[in-house]
TORPA-4810 file (N, C-alpha, C, O; in nm, 3 decimals):
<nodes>
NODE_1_10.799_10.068_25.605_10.721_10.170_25.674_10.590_10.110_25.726_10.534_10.020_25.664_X
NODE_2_10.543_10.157_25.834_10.415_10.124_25.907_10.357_10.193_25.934_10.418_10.296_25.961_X
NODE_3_10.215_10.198_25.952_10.133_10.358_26.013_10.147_10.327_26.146_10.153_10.215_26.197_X
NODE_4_10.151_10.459_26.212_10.247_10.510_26.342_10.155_10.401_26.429_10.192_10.289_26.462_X
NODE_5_10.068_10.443_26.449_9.962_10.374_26.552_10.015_10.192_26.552_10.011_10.121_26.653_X
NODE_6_10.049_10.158_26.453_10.081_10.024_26.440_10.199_9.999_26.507_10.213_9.888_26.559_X
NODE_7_10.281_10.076_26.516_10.401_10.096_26.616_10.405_10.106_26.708_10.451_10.023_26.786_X
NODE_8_10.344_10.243_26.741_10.334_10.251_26.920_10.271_10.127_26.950_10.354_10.052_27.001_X
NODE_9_10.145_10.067_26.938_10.108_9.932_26.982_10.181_9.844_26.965_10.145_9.735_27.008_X
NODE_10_10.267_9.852_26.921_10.383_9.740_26.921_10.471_9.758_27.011_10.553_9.672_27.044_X
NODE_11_10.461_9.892_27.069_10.581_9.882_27.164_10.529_9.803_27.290_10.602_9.733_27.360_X
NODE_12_10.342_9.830_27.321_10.304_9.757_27.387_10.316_9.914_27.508_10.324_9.916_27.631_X
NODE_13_10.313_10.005_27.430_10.259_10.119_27.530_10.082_10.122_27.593_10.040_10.114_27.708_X
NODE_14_9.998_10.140_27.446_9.868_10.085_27.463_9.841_10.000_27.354_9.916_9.922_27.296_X
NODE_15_9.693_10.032_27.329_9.610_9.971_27.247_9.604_10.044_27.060_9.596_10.166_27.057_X
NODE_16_9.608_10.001_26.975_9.616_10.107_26.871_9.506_10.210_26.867_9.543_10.320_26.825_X
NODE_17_9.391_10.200_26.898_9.280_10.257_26.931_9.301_10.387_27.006_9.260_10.494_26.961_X
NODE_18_9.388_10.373_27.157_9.450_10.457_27.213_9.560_10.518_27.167_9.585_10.633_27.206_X
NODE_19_9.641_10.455_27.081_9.753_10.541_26.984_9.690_10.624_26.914_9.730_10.741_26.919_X
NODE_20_9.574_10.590_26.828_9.514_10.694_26.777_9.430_10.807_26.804_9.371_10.888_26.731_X
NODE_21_9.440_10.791_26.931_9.362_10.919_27.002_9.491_11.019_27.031_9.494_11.142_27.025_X
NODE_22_9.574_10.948_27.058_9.723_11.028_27.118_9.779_11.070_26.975_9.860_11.161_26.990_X
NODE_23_9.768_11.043_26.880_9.818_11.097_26.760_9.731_11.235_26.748_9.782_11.347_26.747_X
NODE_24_9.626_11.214_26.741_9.501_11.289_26.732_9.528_11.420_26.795_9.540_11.526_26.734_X
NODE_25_9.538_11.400_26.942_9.544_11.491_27.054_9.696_11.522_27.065_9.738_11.530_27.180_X
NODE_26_9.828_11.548_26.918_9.934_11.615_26.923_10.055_11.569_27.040_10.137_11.645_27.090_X
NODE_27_10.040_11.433_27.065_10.087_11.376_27.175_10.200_11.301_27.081_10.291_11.253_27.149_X
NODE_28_10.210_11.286_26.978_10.310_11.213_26.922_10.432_11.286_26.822_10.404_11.376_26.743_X
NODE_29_10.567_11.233_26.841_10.641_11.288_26.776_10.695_11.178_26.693_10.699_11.060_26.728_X
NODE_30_10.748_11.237_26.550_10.822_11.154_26.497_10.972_11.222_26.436_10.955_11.322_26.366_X
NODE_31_11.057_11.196_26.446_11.215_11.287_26.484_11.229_11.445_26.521_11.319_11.524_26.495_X
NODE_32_11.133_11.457_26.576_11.108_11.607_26.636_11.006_11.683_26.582_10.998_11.805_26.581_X
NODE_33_10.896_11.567_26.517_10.832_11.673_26.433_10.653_11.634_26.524_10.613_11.518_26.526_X
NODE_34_10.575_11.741_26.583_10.424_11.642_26.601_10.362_11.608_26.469_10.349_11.659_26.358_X
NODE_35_10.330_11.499_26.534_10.259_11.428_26.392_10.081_11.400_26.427_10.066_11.321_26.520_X
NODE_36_9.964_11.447_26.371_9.850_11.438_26.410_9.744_11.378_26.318_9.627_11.354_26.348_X
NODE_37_9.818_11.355_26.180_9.749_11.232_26.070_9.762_11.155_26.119_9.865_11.133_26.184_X
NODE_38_9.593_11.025_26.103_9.611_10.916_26.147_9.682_10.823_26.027_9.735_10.716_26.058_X
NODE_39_9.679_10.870_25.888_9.722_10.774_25.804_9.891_10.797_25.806_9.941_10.739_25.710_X
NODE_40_9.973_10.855_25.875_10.100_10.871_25.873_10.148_10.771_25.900_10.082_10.686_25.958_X
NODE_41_10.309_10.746_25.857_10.380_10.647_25.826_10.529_10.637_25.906_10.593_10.742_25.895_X
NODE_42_10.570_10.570_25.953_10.674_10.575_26.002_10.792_10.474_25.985_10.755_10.367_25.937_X
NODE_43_10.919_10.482_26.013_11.009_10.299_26.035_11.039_10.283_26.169_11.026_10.357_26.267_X
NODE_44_11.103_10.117_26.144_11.161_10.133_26.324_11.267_10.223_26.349_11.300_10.258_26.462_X
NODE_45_11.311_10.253_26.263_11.482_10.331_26.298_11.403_10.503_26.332_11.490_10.569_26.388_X
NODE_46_11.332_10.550_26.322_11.225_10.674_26.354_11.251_10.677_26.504_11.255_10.581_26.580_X
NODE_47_11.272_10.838_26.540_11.314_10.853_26.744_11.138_10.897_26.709_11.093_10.986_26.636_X
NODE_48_11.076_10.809_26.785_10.884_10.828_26.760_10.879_10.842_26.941_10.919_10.766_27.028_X
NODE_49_10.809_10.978_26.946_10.817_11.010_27.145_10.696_11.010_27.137_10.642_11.046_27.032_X
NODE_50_10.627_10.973_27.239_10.481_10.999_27.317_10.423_11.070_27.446_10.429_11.004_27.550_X
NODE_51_10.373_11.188_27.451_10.401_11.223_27.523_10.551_11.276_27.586_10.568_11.303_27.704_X
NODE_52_10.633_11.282_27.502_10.780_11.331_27.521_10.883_11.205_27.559_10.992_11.220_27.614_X
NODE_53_10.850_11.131_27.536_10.869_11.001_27.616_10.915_10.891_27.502_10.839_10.797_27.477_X
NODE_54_11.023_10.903_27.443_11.098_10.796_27.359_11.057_10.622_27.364_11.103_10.544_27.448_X
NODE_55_10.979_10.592_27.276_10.942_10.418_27.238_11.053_10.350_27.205_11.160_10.407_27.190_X
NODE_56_11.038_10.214_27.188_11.132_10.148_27.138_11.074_10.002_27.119_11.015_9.931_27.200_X
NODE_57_11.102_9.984_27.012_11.003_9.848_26.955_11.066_9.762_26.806_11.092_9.807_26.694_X
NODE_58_11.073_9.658_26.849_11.193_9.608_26.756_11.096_9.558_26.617_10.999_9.489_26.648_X
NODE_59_11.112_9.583_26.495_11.079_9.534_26.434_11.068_9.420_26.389_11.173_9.357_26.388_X
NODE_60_10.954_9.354_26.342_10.921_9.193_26.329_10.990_9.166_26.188_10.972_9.243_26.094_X
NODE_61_11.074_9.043_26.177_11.100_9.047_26.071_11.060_8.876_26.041_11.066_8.783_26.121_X
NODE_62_11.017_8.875_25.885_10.976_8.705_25.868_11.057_8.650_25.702_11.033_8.706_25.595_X
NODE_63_11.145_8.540_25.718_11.214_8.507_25.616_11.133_8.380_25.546_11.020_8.336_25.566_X
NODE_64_11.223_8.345_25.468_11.215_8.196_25.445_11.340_8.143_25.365_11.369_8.189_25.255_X
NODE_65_11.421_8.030_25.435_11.576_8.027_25.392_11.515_7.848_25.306_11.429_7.764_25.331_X
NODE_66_11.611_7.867_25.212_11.664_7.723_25.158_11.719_7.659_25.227_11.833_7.662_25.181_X
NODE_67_11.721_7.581_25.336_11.855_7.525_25.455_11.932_7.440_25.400_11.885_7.327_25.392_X
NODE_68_12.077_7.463_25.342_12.172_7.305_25.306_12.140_7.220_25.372_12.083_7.246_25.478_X
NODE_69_12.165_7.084_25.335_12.198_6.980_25.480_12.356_7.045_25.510_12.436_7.117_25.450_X
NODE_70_12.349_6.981_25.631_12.487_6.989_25.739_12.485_7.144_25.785_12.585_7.216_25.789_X
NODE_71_12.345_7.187_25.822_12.322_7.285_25.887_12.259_7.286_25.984_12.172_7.200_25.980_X
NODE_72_12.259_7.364_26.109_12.173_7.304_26.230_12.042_7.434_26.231_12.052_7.554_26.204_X
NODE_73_11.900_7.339_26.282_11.822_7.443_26.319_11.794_7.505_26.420_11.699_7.487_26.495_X
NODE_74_11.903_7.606_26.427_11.900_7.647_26.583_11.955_7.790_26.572_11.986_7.855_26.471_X
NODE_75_11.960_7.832_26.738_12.051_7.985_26.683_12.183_7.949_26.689_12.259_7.980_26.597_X
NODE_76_12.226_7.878_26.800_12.424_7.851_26.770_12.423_7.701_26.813_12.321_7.633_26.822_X
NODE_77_12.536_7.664_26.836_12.561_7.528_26.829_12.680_7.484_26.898_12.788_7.505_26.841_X
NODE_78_12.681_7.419_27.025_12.795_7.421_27.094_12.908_7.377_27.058_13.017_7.404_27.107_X
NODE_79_12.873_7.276_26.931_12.990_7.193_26.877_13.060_7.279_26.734_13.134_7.235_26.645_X
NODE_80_13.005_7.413_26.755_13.094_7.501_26.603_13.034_7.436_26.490_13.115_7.409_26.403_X
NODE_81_12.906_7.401_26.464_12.861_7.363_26.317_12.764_7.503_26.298_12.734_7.584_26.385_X
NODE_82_12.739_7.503_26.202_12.641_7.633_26.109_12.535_7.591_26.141_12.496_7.475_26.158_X
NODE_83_12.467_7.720_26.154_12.298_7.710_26.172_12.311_7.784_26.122_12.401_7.841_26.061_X
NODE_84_12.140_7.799_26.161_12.053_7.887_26.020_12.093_8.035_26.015_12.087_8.112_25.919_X
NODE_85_12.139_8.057_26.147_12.176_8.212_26.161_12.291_8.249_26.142_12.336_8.357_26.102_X
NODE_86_12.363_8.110_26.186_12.526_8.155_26.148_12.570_8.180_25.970_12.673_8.230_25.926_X
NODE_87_12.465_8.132_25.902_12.532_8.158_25.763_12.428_8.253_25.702_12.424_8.248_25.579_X
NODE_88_12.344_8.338_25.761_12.297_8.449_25.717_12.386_8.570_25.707_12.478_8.612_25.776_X
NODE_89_12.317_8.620_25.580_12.397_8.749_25.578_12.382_8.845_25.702_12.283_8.875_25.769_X
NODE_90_12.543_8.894_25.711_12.547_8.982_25.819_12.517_9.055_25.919_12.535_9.053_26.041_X
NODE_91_12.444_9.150_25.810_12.296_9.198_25.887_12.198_9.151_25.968_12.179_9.205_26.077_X
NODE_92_12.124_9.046_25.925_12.048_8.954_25.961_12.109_8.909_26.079_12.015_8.857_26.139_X
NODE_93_12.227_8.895_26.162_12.228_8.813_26.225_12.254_8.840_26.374_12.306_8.758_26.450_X
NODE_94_12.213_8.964_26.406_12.204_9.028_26.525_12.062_9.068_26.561_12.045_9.146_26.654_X
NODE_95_11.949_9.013_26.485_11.760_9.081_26.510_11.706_8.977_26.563_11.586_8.952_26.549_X
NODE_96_11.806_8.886_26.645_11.686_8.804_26.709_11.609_8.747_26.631_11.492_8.783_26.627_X
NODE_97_11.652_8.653_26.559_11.628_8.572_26.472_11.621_8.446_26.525_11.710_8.418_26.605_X
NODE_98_11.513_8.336_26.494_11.546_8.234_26.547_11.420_8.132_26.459_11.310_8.169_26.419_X
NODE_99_11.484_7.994_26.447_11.406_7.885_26.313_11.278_7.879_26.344_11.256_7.897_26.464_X
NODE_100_11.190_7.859_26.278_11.052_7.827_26.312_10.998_7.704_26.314_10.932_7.679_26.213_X
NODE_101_11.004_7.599_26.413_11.000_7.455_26.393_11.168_7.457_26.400_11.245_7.531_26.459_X
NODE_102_11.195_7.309_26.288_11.314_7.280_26.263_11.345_7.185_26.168_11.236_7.160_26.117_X
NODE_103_11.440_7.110_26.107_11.438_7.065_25.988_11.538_6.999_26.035_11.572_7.076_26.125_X
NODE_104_11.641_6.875_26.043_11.689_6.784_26.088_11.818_6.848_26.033_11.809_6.941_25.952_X
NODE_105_11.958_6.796_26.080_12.054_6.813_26.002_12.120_6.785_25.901_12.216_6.852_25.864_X
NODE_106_12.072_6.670_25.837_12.099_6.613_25.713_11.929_6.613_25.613_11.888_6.533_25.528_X
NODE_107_11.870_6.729_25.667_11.786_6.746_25.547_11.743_6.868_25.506_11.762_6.947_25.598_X
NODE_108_11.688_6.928_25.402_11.740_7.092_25.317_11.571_7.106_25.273_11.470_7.037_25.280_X
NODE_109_11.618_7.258_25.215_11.483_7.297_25.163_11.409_7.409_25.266_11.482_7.488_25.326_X
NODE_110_11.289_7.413_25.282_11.196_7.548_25.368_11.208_7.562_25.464_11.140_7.472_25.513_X
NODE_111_11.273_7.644_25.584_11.284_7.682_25.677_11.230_7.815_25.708_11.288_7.907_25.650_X
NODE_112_11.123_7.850_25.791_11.113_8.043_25.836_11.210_8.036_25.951_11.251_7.947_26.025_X
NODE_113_11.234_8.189_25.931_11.337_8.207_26.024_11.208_8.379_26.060_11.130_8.434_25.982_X
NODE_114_11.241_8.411_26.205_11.148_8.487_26.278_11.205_8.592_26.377_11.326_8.579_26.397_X
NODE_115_11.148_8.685_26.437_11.198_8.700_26.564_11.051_8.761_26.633_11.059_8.843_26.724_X
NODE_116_10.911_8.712_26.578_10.818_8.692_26.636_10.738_8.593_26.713_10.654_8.524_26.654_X
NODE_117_10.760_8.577_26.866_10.725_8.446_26.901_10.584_8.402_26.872_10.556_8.285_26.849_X
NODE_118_10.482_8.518_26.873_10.308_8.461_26.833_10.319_8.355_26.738_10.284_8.237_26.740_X
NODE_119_10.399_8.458_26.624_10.382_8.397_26.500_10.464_8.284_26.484_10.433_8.231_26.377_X
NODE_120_10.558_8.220_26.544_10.619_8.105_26.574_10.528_7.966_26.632_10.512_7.855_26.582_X
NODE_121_10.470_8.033_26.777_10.441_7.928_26.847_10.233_7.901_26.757_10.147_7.814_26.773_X
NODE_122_10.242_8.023_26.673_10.064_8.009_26.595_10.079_7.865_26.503_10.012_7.763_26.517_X
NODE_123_10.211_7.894_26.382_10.217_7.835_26.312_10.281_7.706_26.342_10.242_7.613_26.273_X
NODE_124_10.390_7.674_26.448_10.437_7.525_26.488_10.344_7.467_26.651_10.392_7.374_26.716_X
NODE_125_10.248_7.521_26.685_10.178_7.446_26.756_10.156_7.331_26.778_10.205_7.259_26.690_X
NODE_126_10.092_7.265_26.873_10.004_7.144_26.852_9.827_7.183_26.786_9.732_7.105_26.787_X
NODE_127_9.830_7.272_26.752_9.688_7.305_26.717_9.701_7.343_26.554_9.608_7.349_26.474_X
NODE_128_9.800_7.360_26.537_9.874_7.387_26.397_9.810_7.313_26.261_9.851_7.200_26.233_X
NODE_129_9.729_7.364_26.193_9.685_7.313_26.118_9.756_7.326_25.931_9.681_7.314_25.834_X
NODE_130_9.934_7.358_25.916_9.959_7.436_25.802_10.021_7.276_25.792_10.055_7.197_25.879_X
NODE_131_10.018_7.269_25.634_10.072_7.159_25.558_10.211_7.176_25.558_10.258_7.289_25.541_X
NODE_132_10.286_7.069_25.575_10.451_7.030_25.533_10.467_6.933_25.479_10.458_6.817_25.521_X
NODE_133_10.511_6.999_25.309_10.512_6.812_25.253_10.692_6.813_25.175_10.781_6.897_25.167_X
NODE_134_10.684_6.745_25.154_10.847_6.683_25.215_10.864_6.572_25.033_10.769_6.512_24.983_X
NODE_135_10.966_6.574_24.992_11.026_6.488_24.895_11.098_6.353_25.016_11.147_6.386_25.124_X
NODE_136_11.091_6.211_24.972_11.164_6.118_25.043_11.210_6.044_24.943_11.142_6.007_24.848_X
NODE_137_11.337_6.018_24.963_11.411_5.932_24.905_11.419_5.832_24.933_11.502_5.839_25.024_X
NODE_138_11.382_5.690_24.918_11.374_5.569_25.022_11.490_5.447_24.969_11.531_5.413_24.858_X
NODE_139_11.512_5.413_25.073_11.602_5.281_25.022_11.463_5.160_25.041_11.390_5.125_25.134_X
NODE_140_11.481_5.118_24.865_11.425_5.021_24.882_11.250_5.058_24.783_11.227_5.177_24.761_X
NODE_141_11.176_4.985_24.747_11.084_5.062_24.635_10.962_5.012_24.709_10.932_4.893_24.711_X
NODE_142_10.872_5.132_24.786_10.764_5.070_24.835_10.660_5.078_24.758_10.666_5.178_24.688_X
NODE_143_10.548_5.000_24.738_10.450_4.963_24.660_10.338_5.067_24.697_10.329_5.117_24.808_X
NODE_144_10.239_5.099_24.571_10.145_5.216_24.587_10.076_5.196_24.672_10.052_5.288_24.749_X
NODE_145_10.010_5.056_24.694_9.890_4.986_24.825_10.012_5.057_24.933_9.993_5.178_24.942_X
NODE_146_10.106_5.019_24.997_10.184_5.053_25.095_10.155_5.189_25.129_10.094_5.216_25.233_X
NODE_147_10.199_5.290_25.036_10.187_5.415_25.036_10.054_5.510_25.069_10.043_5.617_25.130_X
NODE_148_9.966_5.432_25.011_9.804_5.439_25.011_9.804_5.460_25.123_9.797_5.569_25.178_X
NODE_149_9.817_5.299_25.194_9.761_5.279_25.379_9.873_5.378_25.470_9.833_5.390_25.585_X
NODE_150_9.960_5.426_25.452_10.018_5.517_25.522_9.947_5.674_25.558_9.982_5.771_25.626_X
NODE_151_9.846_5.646_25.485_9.778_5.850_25.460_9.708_5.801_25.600_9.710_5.882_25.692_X
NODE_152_9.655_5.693_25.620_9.558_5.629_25.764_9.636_5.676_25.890_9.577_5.703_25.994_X
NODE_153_9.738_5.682_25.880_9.842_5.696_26.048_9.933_5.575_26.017_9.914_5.471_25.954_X
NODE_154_10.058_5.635_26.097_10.148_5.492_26.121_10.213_5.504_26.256_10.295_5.592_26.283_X
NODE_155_10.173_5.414_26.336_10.258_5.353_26.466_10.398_5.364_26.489_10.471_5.269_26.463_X
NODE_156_10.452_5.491_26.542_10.557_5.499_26.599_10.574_5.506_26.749_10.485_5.557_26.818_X
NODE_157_10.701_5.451_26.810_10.677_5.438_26.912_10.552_5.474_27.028_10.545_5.559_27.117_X
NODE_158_10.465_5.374_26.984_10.377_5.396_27.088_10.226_5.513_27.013_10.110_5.515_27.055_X
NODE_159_10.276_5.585_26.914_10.236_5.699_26.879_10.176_5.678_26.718_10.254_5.644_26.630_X
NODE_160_10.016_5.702_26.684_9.956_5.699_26.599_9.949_5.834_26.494_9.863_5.921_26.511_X
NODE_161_10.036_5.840_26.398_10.075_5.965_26.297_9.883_5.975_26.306_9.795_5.894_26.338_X
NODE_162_9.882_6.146_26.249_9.751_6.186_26.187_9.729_6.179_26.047_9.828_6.174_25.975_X
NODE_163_9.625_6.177_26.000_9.578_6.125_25.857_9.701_6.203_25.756_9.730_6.299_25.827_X
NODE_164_9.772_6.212_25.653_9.839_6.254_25.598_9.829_6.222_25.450_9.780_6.112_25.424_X
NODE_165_9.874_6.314_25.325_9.858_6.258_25.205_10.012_6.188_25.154_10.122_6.220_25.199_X
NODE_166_9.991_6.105_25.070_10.098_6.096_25.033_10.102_6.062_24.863_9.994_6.045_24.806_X
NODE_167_10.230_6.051_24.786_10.220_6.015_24.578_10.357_5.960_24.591_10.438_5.992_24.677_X
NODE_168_10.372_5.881_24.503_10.446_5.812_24.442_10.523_5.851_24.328_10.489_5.800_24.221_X
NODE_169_10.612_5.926_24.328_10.718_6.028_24.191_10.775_5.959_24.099_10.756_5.990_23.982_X
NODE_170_10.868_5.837_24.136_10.971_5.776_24.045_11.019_5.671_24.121_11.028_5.669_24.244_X
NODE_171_11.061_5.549_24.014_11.145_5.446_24.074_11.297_5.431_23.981_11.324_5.447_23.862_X
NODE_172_11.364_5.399_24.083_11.505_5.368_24.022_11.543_5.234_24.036_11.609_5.196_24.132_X
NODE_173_11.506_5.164_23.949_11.511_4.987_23.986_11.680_4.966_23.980_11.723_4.873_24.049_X
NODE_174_11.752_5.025_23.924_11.906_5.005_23.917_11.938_5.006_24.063_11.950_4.892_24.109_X
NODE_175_11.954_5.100_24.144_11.963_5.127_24.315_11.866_5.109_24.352_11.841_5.215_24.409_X
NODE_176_11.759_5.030_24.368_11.670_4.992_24.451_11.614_5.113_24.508_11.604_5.104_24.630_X
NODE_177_11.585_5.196_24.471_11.544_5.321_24.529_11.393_5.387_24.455_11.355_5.351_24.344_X
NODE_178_11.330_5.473_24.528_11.203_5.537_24.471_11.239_5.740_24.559_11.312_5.807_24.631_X
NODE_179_11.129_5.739_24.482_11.058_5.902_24.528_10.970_5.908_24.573_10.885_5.834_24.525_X
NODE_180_10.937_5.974_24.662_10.773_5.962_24.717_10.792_6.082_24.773_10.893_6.151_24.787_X
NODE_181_10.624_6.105_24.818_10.602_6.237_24.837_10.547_6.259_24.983_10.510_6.143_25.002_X
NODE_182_10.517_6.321_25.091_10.455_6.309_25.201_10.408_6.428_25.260_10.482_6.515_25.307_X
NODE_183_10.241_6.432_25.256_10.250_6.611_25.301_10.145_6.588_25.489_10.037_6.535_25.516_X
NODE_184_10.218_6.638_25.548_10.157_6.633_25.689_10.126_6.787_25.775_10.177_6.899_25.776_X
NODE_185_10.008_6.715_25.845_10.007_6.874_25.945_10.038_6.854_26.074_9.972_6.916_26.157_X
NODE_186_10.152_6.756_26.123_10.216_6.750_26.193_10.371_6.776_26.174_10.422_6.786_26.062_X
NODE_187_10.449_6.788_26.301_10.587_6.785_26.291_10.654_6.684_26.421_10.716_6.767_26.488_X
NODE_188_10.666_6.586_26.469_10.721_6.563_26.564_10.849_6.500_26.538_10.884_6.458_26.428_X
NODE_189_10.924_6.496_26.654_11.090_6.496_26.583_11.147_6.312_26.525_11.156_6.202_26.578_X
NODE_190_11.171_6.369_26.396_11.216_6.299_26.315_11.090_6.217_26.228_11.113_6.119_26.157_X
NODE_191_10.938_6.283_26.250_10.855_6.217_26.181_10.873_6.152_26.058_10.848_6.031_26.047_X
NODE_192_10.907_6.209_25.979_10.869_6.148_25.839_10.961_6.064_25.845_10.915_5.957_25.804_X
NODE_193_11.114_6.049_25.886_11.204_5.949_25.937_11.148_5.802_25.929_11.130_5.722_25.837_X
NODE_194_11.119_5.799_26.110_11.017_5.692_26.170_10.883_5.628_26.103_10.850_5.511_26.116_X
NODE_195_10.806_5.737_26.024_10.695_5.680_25.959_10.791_5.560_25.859_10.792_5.439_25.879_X
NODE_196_10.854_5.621_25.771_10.912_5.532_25.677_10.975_5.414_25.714_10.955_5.305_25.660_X
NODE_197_11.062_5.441_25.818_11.132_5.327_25.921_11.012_5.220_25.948_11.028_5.098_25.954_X
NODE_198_10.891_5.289_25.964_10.797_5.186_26.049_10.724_5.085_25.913_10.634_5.002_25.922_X
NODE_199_10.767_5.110_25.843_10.727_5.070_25.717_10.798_4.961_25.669_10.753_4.869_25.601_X
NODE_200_10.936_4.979_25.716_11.060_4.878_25.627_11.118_4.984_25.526_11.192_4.925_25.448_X
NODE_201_11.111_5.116_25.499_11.139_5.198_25.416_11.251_5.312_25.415_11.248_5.407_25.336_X
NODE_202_11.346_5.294_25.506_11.431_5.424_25.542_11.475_5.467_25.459_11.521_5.401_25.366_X
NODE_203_11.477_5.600_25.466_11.490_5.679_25.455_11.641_5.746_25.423_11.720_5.778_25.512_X
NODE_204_11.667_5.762_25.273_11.765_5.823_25.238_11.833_5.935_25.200_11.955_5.945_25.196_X
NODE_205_11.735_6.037_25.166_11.762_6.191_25.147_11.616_6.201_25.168_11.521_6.127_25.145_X
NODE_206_11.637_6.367_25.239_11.487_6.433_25.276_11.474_6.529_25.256_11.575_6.582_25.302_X
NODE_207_11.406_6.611_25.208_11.382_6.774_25.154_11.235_6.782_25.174_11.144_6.712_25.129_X
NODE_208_11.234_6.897_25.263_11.078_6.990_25.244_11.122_7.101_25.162_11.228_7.163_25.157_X
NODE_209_11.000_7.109_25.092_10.919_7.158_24.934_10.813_7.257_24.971_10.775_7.352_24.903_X
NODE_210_10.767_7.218_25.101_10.684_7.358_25.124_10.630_7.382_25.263_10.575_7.283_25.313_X
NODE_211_10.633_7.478_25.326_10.557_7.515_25.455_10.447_7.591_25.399_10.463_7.680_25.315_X
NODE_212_10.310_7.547_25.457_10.244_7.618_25.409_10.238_7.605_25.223_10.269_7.524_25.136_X
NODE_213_10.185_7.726_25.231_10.219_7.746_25.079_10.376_7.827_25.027_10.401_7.880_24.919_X
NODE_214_10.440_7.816_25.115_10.559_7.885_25.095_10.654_7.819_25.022_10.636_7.702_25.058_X
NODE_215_10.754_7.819_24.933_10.840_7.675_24.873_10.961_7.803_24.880_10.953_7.919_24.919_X
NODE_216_11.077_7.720_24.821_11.202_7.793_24.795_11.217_7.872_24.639_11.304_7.957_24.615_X
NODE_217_11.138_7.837_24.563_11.136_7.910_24.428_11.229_7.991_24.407_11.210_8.089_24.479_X
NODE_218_11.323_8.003_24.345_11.398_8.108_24.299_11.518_8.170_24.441_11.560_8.284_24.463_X
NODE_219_11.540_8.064_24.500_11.656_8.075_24.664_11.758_7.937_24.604_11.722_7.823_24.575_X
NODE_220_11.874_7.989_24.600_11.936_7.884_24.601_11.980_7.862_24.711_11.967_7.957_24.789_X
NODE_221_12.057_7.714_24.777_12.045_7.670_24.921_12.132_7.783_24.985_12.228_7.847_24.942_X
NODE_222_12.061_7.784_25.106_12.144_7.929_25.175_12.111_8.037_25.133_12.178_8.139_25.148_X
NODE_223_11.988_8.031_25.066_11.976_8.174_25.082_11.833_8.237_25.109_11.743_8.156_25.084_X
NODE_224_11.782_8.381_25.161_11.680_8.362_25.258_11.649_8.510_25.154_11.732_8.574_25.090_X
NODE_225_11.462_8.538_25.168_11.409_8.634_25.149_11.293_8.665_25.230_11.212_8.581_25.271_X
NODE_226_11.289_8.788_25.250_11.167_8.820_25.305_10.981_8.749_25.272_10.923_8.722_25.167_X
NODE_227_10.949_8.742_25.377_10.783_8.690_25.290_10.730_8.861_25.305_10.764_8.963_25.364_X
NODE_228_10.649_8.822_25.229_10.533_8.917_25.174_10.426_8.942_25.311_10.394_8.849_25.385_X
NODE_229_10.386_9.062_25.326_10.292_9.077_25.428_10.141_8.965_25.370_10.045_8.917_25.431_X
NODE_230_10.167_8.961_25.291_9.996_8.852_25.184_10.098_8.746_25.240_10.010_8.661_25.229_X
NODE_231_10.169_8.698_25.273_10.207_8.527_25.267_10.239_8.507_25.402_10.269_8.394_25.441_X
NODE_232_10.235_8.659_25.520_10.239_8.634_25.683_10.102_8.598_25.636_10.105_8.490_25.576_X
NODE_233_9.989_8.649_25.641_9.878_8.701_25.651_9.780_8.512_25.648_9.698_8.444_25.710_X
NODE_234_9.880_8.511_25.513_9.774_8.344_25.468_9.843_8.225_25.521_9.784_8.117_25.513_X
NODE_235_10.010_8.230_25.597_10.022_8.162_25.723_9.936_8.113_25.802_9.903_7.995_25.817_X
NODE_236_9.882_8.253_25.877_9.826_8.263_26.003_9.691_8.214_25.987_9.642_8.142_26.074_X
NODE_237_9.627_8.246_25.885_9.494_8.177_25.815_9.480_8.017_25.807_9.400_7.953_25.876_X
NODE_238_9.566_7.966_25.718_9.638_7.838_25.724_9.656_7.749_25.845_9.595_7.643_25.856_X
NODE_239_9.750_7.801_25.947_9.732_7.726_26.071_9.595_7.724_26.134_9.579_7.631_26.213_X
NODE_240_9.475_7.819_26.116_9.392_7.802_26.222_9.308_7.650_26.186_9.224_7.605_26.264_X
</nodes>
């Protein structure tokens, strides 16, 4: 439920300011009834008329899915593989839904899924200031000095990464392998990839752990829940 005024401005009739004068002044209906409280409440599925005059305004909806690998981040996929939408439940998969950013196909973990573009293009900008930090699996055991000088930027094609943090989790001296950690406020495609590549370090399994402050807690892979109006709210805070 939403207070009405928050609606009609969503349909992008006016201003909420002006919704609330039109509530005021008996101009609004909600399933046949006038409605003239400003604190009244309504849903999208509500026939809400103005002036006699039927709205229509799709409700914003904001997830956050666990993504398997061997899933694509997209809405469909010409070659018949699963995306993020194709293996949502049912419901979900007719609201204009679509990934926020994207997450490679062989790597899992935090994905939003949206059908608000503000709040899409606020939070994956180039002005985007929200943390993504990422588990890496590396072939091969890079040394803490290594890891250190990587938070500085690293030279990919042509292209100087921005300052970034990074920790050191575990080594597996049997497989030549480590854990490491990498949190950035960038995304460009296949970053954390290439950083490691540029290193001598590729990269063997990849999982993001958190957008924002958002993580998968309690989602097993494939599966998606609503965020909290407090966790749109400290998104949008976050990126500025």
């Amino acid at each position: 439920m939403e207070r009405l005024q928050k609606i009609i401005a969503r349909s992008g009739l006016c201003s909420r300011r002006k919704a609330e004068e039109l509530i005021k002044n008996g101009a609004v209906e909600v399933n046949g009834v006038v409605v003239t409280e400003l604190g009244s409440k309504a849903s999208y599925e509500d026939i809400i008329k103005v002036n006699g005059e039927q709205i229509f305004v799709q409700e914003f909806i904001y997830l956050v899915m666990n993504k398997p690998r061997g899933v694509i981040s997209a809405v469909n996929d010409d070659k018949g593989r699963d995306t993020v939408i194709s293996i949502l439940p049912g419901e979900l998969r007719n609201k204009g839904l679509y990934p926020v950013g994207r997450l490679d196909y062989d790597t899992k973990g935090v994905i939003l899924l949206t059908n608000d573009g503000s709040f899409m293009n606020e939070l994956v900008g180039p002005n985007s200031n929200l943390e993504k930090e990422y588990l890496v699996r590396l072939d091969g055991i890079i040394s803490k000095e290594e890891l250190r000088l990587m938070q500085y930027g690293v030279e990919i094609e042509g292209y100087k990464t921005r300052n970034c943090r990074t920790y050191f989790q575990s080594k597996d001296m049997k497989n030549n392998s480590c854990l490491v950690g990498i949190v950035l406020k960038e995304g460009k495609y296949h970053q954390v990839k290439k950083m490691f590549d540029a290193v001598g370090y590729p990269v063997k399994r990849l999982t993001r752990i958190r957008f924002g402050e958002i993580n998968t807690e309690g989602l097993a892979e494939g599966q998606v829940r609503a965020l909290t109006p407090h966790e749109v709210k400290r998104l949008f805070v976050l990126s500025k």
